[in-house]
BALOBA-1460 file (C-alpha; in Angstrom, 3 decimals):
// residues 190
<rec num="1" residu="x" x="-0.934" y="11.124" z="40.683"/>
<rec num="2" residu="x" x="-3.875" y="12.508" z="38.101"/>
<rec num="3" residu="x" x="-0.871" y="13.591" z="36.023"/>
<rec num="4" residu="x" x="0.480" y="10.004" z="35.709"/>
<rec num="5" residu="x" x="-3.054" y="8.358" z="35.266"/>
<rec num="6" residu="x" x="-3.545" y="10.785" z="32.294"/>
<rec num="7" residu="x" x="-0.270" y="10.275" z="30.635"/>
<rec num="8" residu="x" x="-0.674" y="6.443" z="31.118"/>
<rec num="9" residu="x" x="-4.085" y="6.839" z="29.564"/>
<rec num="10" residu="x" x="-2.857" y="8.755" z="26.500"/>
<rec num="11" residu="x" x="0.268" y="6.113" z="26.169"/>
<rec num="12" residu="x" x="-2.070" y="3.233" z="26.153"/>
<rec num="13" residu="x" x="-5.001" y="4.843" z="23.877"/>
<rec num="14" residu="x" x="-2.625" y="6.224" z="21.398"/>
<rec num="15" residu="x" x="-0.369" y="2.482" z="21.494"/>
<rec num="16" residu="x" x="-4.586" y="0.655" z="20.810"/>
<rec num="17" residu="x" x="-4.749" y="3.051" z="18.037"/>
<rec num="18" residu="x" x="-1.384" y="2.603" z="16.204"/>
<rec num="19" residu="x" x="-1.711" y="-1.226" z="17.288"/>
<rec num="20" residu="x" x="-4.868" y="-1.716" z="15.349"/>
<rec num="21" residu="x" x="-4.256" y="0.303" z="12.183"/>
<rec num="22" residu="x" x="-3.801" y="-1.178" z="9.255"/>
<rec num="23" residu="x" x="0.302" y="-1.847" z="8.524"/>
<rec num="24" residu="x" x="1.631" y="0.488" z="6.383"/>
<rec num="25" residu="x" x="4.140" y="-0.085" z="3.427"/>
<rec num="26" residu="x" x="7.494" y="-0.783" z="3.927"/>
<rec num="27" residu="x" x="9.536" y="1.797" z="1.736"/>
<rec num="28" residu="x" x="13.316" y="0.472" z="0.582"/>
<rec num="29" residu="x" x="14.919" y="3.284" z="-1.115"/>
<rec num="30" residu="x" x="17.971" y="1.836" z="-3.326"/>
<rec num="31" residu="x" x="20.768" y="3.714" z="-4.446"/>
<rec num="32" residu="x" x="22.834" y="2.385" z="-7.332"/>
<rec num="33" residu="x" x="25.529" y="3.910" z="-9.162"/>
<rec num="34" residu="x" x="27.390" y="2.105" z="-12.543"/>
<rec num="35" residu="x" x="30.196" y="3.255" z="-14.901"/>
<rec num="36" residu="x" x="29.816" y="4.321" z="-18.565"/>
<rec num="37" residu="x" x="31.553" y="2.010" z="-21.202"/>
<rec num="38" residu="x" x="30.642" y="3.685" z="-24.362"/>
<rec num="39" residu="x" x="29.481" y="7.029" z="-24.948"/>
<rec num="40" residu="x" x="28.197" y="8.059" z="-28.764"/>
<rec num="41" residu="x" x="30.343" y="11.059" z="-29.729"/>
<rec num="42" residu="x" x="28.244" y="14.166" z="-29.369"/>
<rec num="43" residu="x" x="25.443" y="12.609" z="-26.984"/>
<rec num="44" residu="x" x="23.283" y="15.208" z="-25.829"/>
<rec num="45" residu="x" x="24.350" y="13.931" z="-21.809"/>
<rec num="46" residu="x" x="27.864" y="15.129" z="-22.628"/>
<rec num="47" residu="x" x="29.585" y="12.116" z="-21.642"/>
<rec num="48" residu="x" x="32.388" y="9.604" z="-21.960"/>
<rec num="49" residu="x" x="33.476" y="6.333" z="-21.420"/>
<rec num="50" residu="x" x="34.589" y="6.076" z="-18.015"/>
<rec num="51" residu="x" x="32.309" y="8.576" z="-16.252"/>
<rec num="52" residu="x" x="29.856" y="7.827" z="-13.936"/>
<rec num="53" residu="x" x="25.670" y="7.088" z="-13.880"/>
<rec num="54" residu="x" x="24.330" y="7.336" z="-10.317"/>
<rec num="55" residu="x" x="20.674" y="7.611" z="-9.296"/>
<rec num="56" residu="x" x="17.865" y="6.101" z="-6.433"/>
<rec num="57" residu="x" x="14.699" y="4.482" z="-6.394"/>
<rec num="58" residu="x" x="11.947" y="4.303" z="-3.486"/>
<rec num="59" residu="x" x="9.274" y="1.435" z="-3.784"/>
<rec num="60" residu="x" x="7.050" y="-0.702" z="-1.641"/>
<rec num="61" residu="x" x="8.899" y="-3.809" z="-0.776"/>
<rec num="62" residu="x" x="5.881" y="-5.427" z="0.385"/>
<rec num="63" residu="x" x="4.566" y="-5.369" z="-3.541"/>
<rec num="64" residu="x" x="8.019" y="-7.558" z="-4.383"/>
<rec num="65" residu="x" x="7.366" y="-11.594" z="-5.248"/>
<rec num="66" residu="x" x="10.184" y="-13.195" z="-3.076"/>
<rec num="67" residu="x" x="10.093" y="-15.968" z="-5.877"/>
<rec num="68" residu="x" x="10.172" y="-15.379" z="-9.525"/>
<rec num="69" residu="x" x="10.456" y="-12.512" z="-11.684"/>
<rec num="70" residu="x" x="8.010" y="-9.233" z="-10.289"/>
<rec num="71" residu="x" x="7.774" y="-5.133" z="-10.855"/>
<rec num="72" residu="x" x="6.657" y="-2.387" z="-9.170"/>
<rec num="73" residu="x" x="4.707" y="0.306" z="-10.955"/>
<rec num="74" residu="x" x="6.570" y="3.211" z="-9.632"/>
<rec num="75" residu="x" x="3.898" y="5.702" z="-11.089"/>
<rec num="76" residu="x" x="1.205" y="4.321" z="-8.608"/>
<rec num="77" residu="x" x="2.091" y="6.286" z="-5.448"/>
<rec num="78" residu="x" x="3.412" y="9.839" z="-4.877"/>
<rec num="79" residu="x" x="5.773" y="7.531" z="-2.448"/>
<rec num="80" residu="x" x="7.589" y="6.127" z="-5.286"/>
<rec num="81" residu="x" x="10.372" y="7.687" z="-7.179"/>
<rec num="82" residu="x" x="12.698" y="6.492" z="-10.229"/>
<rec num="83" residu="x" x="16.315" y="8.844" z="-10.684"/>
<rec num="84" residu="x" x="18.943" y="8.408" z="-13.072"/>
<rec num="85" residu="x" x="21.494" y="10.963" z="-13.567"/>
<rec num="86" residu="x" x="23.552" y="10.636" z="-16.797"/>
<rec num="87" residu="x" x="26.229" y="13.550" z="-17.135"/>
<rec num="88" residu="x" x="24.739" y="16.964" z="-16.270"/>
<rec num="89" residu="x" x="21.166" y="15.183" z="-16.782"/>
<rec num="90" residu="x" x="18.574" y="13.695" z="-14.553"/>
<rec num="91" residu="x" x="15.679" y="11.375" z="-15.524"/>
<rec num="92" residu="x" x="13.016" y="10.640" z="-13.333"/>
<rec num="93" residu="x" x="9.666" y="8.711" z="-13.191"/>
<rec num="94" residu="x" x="7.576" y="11.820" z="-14.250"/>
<rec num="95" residu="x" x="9.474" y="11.750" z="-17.362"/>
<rec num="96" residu="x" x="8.000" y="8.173" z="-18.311"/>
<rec num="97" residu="x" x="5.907" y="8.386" z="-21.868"/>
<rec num="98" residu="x" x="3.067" y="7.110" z="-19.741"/>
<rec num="99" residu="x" x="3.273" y="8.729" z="-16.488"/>
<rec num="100" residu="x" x="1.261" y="11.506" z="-17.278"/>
<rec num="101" residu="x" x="-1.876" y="8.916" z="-18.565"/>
<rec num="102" residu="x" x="-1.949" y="7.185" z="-15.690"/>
<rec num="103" residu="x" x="0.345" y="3.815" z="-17.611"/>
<rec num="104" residu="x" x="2.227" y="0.966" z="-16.033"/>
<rec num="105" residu="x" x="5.785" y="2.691" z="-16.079"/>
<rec num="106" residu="x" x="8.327" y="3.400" z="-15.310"/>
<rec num="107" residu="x" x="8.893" y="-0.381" z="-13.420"/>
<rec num="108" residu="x" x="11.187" y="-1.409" z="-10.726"/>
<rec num="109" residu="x" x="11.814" y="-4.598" z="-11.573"/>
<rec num="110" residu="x" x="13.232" y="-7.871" z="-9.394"/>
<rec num="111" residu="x" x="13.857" y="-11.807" z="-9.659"/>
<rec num="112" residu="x" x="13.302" y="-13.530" z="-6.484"/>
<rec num="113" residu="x" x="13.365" y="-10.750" z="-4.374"/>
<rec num="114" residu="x" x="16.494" y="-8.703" z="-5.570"/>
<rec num="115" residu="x" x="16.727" y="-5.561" z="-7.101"/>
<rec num="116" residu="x" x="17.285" y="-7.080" z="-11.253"/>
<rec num="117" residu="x" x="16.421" y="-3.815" z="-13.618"/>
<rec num="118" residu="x" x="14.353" y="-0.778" z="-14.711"/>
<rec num="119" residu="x" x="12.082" y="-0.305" z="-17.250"/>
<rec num="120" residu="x" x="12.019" y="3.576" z="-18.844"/>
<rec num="121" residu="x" x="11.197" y="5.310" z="-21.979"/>
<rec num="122" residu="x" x="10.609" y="8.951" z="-22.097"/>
<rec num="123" residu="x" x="9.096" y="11.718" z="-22.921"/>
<rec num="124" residu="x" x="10.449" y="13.776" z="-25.888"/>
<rec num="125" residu="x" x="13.754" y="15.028" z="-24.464"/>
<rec num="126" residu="x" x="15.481" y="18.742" z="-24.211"/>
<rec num="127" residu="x" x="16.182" y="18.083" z="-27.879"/>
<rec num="128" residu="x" x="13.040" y="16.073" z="-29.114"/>
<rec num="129" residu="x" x="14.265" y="12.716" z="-28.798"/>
<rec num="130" residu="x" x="12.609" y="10.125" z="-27.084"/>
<rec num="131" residu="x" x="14.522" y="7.697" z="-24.748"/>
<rec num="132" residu="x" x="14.260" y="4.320" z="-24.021"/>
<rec num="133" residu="x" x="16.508" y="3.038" z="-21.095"/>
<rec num="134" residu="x" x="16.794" y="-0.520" z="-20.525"/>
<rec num="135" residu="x" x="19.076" y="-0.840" z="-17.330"/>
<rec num="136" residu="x" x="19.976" y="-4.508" z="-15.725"/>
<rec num="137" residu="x" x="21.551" y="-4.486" z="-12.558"/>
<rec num="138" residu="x" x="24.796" y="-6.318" z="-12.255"/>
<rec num="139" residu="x" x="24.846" y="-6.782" z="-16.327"/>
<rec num="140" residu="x" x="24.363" y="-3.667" z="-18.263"/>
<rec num="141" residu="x" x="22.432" y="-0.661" z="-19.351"/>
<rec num="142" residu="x" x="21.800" y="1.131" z="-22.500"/>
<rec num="143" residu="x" x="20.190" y="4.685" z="-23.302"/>
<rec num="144" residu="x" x="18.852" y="4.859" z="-26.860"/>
<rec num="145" residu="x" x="17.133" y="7.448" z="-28.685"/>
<rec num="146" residu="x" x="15.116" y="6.511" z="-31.627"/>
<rec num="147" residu="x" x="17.978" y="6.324" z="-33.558"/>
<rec num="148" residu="x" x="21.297" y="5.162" z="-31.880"/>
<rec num="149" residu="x" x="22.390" y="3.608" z="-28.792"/>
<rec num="150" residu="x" x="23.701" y="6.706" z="-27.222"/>
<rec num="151" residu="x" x="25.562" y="5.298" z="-24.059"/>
<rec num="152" residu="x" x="26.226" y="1.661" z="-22.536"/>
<rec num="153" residu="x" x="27.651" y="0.816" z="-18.953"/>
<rec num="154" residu="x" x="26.896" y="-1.284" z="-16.067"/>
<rec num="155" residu="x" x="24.994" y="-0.593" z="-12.762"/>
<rec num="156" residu="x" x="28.129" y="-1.531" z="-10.324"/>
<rec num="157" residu="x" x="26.919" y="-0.412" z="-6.609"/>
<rec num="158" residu="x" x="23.819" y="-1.013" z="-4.938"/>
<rec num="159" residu="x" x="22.934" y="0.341" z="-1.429"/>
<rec num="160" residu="x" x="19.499" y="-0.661" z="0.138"/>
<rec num="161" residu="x" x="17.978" y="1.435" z="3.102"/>
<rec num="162" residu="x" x="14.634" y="1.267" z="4.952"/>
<rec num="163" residu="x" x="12.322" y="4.331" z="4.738"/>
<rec num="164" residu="x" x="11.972" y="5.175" z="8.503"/>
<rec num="165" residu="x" x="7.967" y="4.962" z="9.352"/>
<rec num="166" residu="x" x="6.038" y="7.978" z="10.208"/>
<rec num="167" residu="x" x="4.015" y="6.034" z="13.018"/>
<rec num="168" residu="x" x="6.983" y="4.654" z="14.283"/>
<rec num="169" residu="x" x="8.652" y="7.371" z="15.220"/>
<rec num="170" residu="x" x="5.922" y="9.075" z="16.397"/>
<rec num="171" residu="x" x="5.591" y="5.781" z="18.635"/>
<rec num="172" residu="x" x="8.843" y="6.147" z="19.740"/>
<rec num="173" residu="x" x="8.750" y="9.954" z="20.785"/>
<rec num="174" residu="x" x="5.299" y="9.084" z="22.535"/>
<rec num="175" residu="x" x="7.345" y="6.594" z="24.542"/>
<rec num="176" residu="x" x="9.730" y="9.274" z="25.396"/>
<rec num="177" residu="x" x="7.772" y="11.921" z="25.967"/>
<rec num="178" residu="x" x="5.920" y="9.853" z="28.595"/>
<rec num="179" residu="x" x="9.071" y="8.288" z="30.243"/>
<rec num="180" residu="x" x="9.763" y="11.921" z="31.268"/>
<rec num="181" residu="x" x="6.473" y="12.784" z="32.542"/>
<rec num="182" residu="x" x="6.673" y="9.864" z="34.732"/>
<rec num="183" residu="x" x="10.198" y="10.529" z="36.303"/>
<rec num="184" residu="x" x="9.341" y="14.215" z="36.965"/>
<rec num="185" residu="x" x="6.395" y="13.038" z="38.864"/>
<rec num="186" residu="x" x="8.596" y="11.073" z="40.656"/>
<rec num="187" residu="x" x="10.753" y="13.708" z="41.199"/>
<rec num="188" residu="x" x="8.267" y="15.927" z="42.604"/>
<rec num="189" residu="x" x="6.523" y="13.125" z="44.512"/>
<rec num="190" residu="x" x="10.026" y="12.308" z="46.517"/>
């Protein structure tokens, strides 16, 4: 019986205590994958028209505007990631020309809730160059360097998923944990 008072006591302190925490942010990572249209010849990515961009970003969806046009500074929390594979190479959000000052980029951005573009340039690349990446989901994306406009496609696939919660499943094994306690003490009990 002391066995099932204290587990009942632990269940309901540690249910007060996630209860009356402040809510955390809801993290929606979205993967997105497009096809290349035109490729410069001799592009330092190494591709061609007709291969394939894919990459993922992870933001707080509670920092979206449901109406209107809104972005999400994805440099503002170690949470938050920006990856865009082109060919054998991978951009991501640490590679922004302001990430490493603290700036406003890379964005996320959206229109009335949805997913609608990124915002990118970056750092001098692996040969010097810096690029700028305008991608627009559903319409098209282009890579330049300062020069040329290297490659052009279109962001084709999008595939949202929630960001399971720490608390939450550490709510749920609680739960668990305690329904198991309480039917061996009945199974000792009987």
């Amino acid at each position: 019986m002391k066995l099932l008072i204290h587990t009942l006591r632990i269940s309901i302190a540690a249910i007060i205590l996630f209860a009356t925490t402040p809510a955390q942010a809801i993290l929606i990572t979205t993967d997105f994958s497009g096809e290349i249209y035109t490729a410069a010849a001799g592009n330092p990515f190494g591709v061609l028209a007709g291969d394939i961009v894919t990459g993922f970003t992870t933001y707080d969806d509670s920092l979206v505007a449901t109406v209107g046009q809104s972005s999400v500074n994805i440099g503002s929390s170690v949470d938050f990631g920006l990856y865009l594979t082109i060919g054998s190479y991978t951009f991501d959000h640490t590679m922004d020309v302001e990430a490493p000052f603290g700036g406003t980029k890379p964005t996320v951005n959206f229109f009335d809730g949805q997913l609608s573009g990124f915002d990118f340039v970056t750092l001098p690349g692996f040969n010097g160059s810096l690029y700028n990446l305008e991608i627009f989901i559903g319409t098209a994306f282009t890579v330049r360097d300062t020069d040329n406009t290297l490659v052009t496609g279109e962001i084709t696939s999008l595939k949202t998923t929630q960001v399971p919660e720490p608390s939450a499943i550490l709510l749920l094994g609680l739960g668990l944990v305690s329904l198991l306690i309480v039917k061996n003490y009945r199974n000792t009990v009987s």
